[in-house]
C-alpha positions in Angstrom: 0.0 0.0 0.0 2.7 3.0 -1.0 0.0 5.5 -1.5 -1.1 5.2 2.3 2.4 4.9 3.4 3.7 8.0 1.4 0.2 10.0 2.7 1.4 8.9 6.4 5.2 10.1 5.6 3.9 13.9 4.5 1.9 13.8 7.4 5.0 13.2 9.7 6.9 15.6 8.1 4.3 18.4 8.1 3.5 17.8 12.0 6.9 17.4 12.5 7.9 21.0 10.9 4.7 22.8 12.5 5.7 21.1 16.4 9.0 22.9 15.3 7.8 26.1 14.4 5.3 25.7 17.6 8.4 25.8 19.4 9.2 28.9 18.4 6.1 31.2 18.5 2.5 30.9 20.3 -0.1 33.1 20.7 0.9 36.1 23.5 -1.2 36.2 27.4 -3.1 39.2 27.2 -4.1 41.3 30.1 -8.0 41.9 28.4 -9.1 43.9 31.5 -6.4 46.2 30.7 -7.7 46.9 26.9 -11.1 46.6 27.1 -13.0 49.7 25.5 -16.8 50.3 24.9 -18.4 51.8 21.8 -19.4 55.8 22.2 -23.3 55.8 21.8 -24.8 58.6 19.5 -24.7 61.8 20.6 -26.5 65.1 18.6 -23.8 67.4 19.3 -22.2 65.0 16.0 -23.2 66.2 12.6 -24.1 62.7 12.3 -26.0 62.1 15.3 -28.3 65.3 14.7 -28.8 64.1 10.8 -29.8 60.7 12.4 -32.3 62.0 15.0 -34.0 64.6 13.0 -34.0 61.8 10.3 -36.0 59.1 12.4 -39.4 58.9 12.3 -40.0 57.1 15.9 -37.4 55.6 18.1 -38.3 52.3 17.9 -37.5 52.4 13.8 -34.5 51.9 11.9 -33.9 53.6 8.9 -31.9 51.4 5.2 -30.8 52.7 1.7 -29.9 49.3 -0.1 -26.6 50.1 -2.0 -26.4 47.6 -5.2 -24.2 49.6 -7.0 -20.0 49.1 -5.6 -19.2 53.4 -6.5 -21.6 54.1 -4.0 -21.2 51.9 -1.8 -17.5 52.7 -1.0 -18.2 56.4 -1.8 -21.0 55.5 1.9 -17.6 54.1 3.6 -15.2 57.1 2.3 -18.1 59.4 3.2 -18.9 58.7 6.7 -15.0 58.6 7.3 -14.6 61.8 6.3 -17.6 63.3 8.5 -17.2 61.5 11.4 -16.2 63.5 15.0 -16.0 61.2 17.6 -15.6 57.0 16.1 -15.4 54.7 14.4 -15.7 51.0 14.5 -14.7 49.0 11.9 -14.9 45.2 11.5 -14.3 43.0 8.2 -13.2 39.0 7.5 -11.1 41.2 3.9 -9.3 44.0 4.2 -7.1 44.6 1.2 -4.3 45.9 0.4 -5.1 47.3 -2.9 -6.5 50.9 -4.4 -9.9 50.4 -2.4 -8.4 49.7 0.9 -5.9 52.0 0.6 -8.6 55.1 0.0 -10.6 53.8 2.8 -8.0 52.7 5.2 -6.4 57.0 4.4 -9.7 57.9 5.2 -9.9 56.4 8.3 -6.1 57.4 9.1 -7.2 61.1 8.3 -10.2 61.0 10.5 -7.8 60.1 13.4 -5.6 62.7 12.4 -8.6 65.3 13.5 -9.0 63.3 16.8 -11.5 60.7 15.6 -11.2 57.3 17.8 -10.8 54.6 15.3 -11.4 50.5 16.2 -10.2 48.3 13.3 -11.5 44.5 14.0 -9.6 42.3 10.9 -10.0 38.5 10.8 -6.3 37.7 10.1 -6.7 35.1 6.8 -6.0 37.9 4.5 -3.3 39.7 6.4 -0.5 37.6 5.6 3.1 39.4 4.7 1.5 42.5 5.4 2.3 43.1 8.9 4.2 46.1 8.2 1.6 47.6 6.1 -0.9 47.3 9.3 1.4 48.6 11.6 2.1 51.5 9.9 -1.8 52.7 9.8 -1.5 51.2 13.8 1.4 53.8 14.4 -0.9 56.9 14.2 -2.6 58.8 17.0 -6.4 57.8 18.0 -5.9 54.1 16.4 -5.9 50.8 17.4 -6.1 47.5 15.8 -6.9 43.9 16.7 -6.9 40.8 14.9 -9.8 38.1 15.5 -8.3 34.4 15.9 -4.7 35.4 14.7 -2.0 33.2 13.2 1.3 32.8 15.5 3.3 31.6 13.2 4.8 32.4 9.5 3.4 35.8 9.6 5.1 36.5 6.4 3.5 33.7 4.1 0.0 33.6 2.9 -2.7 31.7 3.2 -1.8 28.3 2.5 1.9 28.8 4.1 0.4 30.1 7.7 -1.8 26.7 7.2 1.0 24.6 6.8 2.8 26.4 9.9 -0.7 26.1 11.7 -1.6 22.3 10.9 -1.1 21.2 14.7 -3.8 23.8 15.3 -6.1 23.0 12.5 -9.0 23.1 14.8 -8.3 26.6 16.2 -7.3 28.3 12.9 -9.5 27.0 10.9 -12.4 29.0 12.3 -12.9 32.8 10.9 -14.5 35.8 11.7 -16.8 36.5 8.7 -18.4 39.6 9.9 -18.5 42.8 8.0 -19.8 46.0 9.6 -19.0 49.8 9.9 -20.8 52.5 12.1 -19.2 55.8 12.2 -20.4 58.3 15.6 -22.5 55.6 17.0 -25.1 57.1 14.6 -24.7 55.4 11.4 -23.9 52.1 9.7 -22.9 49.9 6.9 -23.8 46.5 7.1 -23.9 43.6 4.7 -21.6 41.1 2.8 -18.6 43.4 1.1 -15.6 43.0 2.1 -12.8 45.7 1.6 -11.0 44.9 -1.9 -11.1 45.7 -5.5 -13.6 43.7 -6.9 -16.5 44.2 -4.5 -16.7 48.0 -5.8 -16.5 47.6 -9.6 -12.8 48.0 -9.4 -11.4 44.9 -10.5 -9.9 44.6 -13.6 -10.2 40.8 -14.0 -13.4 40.2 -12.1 -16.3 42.1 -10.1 -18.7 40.9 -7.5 -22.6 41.2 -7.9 -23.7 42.1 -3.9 -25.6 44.9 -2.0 -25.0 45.9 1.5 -27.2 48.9 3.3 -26.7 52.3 5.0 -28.4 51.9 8.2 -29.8 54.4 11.2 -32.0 54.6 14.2 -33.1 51.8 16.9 -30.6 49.2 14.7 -27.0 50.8 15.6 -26.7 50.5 19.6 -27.1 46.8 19.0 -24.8 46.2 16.0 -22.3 48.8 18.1 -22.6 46.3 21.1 -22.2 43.2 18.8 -18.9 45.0 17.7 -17.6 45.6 21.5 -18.5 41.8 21.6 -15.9 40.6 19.5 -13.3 43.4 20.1 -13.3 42.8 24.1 -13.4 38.7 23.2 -10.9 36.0 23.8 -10.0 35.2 20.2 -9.2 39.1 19.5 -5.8 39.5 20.1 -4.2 43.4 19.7 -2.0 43.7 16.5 1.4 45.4 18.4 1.2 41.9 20.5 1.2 39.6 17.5 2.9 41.7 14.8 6.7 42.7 15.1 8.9 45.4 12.9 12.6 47.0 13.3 10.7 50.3 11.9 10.0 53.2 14.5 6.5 54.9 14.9 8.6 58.0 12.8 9.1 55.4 10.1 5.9 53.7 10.2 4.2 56.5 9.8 6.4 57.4 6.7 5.9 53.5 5.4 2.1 54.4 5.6 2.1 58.0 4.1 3.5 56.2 0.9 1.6 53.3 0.6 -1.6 55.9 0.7 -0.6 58.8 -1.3 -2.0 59.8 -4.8 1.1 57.9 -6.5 -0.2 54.4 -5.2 -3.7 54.9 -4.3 -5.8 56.9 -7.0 -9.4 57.8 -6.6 -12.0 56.0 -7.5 -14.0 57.1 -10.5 -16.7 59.7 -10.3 -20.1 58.6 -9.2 -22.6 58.4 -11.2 -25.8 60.2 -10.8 -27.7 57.9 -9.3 -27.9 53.9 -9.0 -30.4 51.1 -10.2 -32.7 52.0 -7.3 -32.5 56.1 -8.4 -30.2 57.2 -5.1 -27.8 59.3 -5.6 -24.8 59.7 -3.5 -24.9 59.6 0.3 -23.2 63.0 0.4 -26.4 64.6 -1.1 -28.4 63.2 1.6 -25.6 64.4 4.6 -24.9 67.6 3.0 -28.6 68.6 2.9 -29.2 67.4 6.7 -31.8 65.0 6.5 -31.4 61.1 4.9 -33.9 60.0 2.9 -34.4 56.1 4.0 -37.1 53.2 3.9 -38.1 52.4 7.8 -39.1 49.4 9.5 -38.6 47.5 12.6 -35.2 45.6 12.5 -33.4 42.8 14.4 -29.9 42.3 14.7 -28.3 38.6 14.7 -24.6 38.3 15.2 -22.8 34.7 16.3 -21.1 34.7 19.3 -17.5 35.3 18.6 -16.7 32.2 20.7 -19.2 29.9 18.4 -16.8 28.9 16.2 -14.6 27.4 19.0 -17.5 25.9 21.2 -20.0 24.1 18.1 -18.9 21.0 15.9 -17.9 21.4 12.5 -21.1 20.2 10.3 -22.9 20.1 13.8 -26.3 21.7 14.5 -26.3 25.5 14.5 -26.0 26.9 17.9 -29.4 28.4 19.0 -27.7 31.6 19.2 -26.1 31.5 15.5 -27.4 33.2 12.6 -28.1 30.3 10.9 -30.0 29.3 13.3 -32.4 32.4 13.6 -32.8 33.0 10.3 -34.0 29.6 9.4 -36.2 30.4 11.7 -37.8 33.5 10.1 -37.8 31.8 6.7 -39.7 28.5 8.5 -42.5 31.2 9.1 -43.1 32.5 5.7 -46.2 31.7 4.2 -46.4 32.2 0.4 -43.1 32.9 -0.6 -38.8 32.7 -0.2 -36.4 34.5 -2.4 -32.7 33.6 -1.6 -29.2 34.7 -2.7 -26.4 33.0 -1.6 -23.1 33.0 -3.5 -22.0 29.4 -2.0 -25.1 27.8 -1.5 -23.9 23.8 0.1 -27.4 22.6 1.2 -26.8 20.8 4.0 -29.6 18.3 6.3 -30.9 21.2 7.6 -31.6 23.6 5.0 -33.3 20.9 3.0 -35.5 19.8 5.7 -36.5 23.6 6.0 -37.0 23.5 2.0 -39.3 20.6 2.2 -41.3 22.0 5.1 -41.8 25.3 2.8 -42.4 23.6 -0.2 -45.5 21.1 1.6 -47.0 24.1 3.0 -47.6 25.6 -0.7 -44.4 28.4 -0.1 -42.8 29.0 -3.2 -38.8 28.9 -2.8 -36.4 30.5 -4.8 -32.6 30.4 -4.7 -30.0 32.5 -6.7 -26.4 31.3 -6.4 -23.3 30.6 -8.9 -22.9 28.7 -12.1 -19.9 26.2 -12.0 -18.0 29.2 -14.4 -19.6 32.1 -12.5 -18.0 31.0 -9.0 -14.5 31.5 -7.2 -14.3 29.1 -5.3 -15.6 25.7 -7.5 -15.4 23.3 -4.8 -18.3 25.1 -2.5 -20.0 24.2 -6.4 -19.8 20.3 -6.3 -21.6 20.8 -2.5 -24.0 22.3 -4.2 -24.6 20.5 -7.4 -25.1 17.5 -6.1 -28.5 18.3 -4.3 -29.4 20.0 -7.7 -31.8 17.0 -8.9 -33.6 17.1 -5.6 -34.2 20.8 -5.2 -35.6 20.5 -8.1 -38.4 17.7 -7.6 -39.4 19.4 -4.8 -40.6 22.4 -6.2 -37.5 24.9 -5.7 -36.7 27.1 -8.2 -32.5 27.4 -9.1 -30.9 30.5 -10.7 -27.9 30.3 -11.8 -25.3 33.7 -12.4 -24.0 33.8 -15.9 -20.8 35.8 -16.5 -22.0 36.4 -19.9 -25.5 37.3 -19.1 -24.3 39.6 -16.6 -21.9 41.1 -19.7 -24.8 41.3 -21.5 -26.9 42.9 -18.9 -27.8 46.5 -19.8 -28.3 47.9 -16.4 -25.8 50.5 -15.2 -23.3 48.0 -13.1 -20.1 49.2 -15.5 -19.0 45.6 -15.6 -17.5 45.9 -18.9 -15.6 42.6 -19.9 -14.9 41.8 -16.4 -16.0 38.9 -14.9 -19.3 38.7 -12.6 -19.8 36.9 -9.5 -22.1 36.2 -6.9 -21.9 37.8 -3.9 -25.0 39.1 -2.2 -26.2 37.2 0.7 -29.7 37.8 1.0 -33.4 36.8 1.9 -36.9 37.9 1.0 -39.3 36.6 2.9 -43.5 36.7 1.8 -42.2 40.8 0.5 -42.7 41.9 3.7 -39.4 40.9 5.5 -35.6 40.3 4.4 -32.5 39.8 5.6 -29.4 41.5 4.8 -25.9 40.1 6.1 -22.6 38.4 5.8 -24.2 34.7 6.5 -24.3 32.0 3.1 -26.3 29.0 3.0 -23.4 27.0 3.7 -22.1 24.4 6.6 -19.1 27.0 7.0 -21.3 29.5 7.8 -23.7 27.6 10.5 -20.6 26.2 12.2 -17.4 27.6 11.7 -17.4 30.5 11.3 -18.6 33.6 13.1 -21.7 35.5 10.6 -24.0 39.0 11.3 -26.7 39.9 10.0 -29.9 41.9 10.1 -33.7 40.8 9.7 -35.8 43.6 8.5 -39.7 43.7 8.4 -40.9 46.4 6.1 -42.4 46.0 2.7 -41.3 48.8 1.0 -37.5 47.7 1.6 -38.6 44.2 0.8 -40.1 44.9 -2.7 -36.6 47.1 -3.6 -34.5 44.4 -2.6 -36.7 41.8 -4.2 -36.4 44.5 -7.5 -32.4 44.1 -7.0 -32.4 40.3 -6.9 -35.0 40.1 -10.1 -32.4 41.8 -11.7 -30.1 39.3 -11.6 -32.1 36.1 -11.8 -33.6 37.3 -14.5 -31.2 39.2 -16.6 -28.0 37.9 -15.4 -28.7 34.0 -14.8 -30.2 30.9 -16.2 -33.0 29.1 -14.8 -31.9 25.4 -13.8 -34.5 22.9 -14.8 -34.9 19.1 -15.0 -34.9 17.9 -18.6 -38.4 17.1 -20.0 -36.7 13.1 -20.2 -36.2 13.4 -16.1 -32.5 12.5 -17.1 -30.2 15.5 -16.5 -30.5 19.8 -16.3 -31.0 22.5 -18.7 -30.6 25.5 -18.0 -32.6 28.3 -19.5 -32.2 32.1 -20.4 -35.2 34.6 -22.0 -34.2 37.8 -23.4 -37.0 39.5 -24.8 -38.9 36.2 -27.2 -35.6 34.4 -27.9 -35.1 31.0 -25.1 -32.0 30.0 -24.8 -31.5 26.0 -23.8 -28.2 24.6 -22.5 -27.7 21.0 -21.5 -24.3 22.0 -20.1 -22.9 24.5 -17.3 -23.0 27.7 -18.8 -19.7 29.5 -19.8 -18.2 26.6 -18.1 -15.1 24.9 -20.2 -14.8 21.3 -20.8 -11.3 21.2 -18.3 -13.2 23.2 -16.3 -16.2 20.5 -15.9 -14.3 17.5 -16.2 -12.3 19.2 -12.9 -15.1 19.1 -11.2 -16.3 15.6 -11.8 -12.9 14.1 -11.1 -13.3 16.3 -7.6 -16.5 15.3 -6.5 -15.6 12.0 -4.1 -13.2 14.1 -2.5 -14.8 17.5 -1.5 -15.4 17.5 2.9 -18.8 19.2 2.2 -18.8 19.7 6.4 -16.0 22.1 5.7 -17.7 24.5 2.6 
């Protein structure tokens, strides 16, 4: 049996390198009485706690502006930056260091320059080799950074290298903090599934995500600013100065950072357009004129607790307190009808239990997600695929995202020749409710790692975002569907009287699908 004998060897060796390197560096004691620090509640003597008063209709109301479109969306980050007086808390699983994070990441520096507290939460996946980079924003005045579960070891390596290092603390590192939020004064907010890079504000040049997030004020921002102290006073949040090391001085640092940021490295975004798909214009519009024209509705706040990761199983039953958790159990209630988008859609036990329950009580399901070519990461794919046939005979309806559909799309989304993908992670639920958030319909999300989100009841929001989603099932995907034979999908496209039928993945290569098939047996599905 060589090939079990050579797997058994490379496990050896790779224990035996990371016990060596575990040696060498663990994660540092820290004193967390000593830097705990509570968010700064709203306060009208802020420009943007006034605008957020005077702008709320009733106390117990919270106030959203979905943001489809990427320009404005950052333009909403870059924005509240610049007008914020007394904090802000930032929190994100991707944080790049490319054009987009740059802007923002000056934006924030430049805010603490005019004595702005600033809080940056970062999961610590993305941050390998660039612990200097972090430092140097880290070195200014008024900021502090943490990172949530960190690596110890191999700081300089990326992903799969700080893994390797890791592998005798697989079951620790392996958990992430997916979370993406931003509230600037205590008064406003950003929440929803875009991270901080490139492509998730029609940037990239390669390839752009499809997402929305949501501006956010009233009765909804003390509890997504106590979810935030939640995870920055926890035990897997470590402070960056007490993992990170550098020969540079604060002097230096602060020189290192000045660079990285300035006009030669980090141009501006493009102008905004006038408005978006939804006809907002720019945030600035709304701030500048002293009074934010929002949709209102009641609003819940879900968040994980940042130990969940650490105290559920992997592919074990969501935690009672998990998103996942809570949110099935908003959809369970609907009563006519469930519109999902979820980029990495792995149905596991549960989720198809809830389908089935929907689907005998007469509740039309829907479900938008990625085609095999459409996604990046093709092994959450085979998950998915291979509960295809049964979604199916039971009644729910599969969209697909098509990179050339969404090409081909004439909406305003400036994607040019790039390529589209999924990203929005969204529910509709009887056009009444929705939920906005970080949380996919994935095993990953209900047990490893740490998700927030937001449950909203208010029609008017509902039937926008339900507009936003139509967009893209309609225009930008194909409709799965079992062959008239029984044997095997289609998938099919309308534009305008001409029906398109495929009978394989769309914009999917024959490498690219024979991949796939050879990777099927081996794909941990608990792990997606």
């Amino acid at each position: 049996m060589p090939e079990l004998s050579w797997r058994r060897l490379v496990g050896a060796a790779l224990l035996a390198a990371s016990a060596f390197l575990g040696a060498c560096t663990t994660l540092p004691a820290v004193d967390r009485d000593a830097i705990a620090s509570e968010a700064i509640p709203l306060s009208t003597s802020t420009t943007l706690g006034r605008i957020a008063k005077t702008s709320q209709p009733a106390p117990e109301l919270s106030g959203f502006r979905l943001m489809p479109l990427g320009l404005f969306s950052l333009d909403t980050r870059v924005q509240l930056a610049k007008r914020a007086e007394v904090s802000l808390d930032v929190q994100y699983y991707h944080f790049e260091n490319d054009e987009t994070g740059r802007w923002l990441l000056r934006a924030l520096r430049d805010a603490a320059e005019r004595g702005v507290r600033v809080r940056l939460l970062l999961d610590d996946l993305y941050t390998g080799g660039q612990d200097t980079y972090w430092l140097a924003f880290a070195a200014h005045k008024n900021v502090e950074v943490r990172l949530f579960n960190p690596f110890a070891r191999a700081r300089d390596r990326g992903q799969g290298g700080r893994f390797l290092a890791s592998i005798d603390e697989w079951d620790r590192v392996n958990h992430r903090m997916h979370n993406k939020l931003f509230i600037a004064d205590g008064a406003m907010a950003v929440i929803g599934g875009r991270n901080v890079a490139n492509e998730y504000y029609l940037r990239g040049m390669s390839q752009n995500f499809v997402d929305v997030d949501a501006f956010t004020v009233g009765w909804i921002v003390p509890p997504l600013q106590f979810q935030f102290d939640r995870y920055w006073n926890s035990a897997a949040v470590y402070p960056l100065k007490a993992i990170a090391k550098t020969d540079l001085d604060p002097a230096a640092l602060r020189a290192f950072f000045e660079d990285a940021t300035g006009p030669a490295k980090t141009p501006p975004p493009d102008p905004l357009p006038s408005n978006d798909i939804l006809g907002y214009g720019p945030i600035a519009d709304d701030l500048d004129g002293g009074r934010l024209g929002l949709i209102w509705g009641e609003a819940f706040v879900f968040a994980d607790h940042p130990d969940k990761p650490f105290d559920g199983s992997v592919g074990g039953e969501p935690l009672d307190t998990s998103v996942t958790y809570n949110l099935f159990e908003v959809i369970r209630a609907a009563k006519k009808e469930v519109v999902m988008s979820s980029p990495y859609f792995v149905p596991g036990e549960l989720s198809l239990q809830m389908m089935r329950d929907l689907r005998a009580k007469g509740v039309s399901v829907a479900v938008l997600t990625n085609s095999l070519a459409s996604t990046d990461e093709p092994v959450v794919h085979i998950g998915y695929a291979a509960h295809r046939v049964e979604l199916l005979k039971m009644g729910v309806e599969l969209y697909e995202l098509s990179s050339s559909r969404v090409k081909r799309n004439e909406r305003p989304f400036l994607f040019g020749q790039s390529l589209g993908r999924l990203h929005a992670k969204l529910a509709v639920i009887d056009r009444a409710g929705l939920f906005i958030g970080s949380m996919n319909l994935d095993p990953r999300s209900a047990s490893i790692n740490t998700e927030l989100g937001a449950v909203v009841v208010s029609p008017p929001l509902a039937k926008e975002l339900l507009r936003v989603i139509d967009i893209d099932r309609l225009l930008s995907a194909y409709r799965v569907r079992l062959r008239g034979t029984g044997n095997g999908l289609e998938w099919v496209s309308n534009d305008g009287d001409k029906e398109t039928i495929l009978t394989e993945e769309p914009d999917s290569t024959p490498w690219l699908r024979i991949k796939s098939w050879l990777l099927t047996p081996f794909v941990p599905v608990e792990q997606l």
